[in-house]
C-alpha positions in Angstrom: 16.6 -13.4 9.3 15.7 -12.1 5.8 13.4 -13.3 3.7 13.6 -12.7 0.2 10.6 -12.9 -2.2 11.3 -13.9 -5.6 9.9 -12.0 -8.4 9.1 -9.1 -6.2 11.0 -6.0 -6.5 9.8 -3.6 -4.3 11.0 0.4 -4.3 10.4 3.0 -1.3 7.3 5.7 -2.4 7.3 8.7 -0.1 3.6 10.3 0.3 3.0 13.4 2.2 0.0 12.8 4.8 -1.5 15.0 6.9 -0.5 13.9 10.9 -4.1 13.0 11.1 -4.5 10.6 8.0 -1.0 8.6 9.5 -2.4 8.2 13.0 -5.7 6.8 11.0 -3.9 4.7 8.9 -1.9 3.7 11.3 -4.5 2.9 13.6 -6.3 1.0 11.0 -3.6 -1.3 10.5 -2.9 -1.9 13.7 -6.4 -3.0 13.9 -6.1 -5.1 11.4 -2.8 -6.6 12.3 -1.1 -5.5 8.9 1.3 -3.0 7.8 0.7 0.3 6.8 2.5 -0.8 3.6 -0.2 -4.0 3.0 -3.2 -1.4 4.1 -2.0 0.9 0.6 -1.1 -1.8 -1.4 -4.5 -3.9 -0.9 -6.3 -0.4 -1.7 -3.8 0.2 -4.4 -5.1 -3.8 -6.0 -8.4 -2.6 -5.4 -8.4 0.8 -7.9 -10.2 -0.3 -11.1 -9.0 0.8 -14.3 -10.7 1.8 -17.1 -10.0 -0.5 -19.8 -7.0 0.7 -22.4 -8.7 2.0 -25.6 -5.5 3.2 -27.8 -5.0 1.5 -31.0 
């Protein structure tokens, strides 16, 4: 069965990793019980931004 989230639209983003840093981030989401896709996007929400200063 599918679920279907609404109000998220979601697009594939291919990154080129050394074999090492997949096994690691593999690993580490393993550990965690996640995916490798909620390990990136919780660092992703974590990035601060520097606030906008255009006019």
């Amino acid at each position: 069965m599918q679920l279907h989230r609404i109000g998220m639209n979601k697009e594939n983003f291919t990154i080129r990793l050394s074999l090492k840093r997949k096994n690691k981030l593999k690993l580490y989401a393993q550990q965690k019980d996640k995916t490798m896709t909620q390990v990136i996007e919780e660092m992703i929400d974590k990035l601060k931004l520097e606030k906008d200063t255009g006019g």
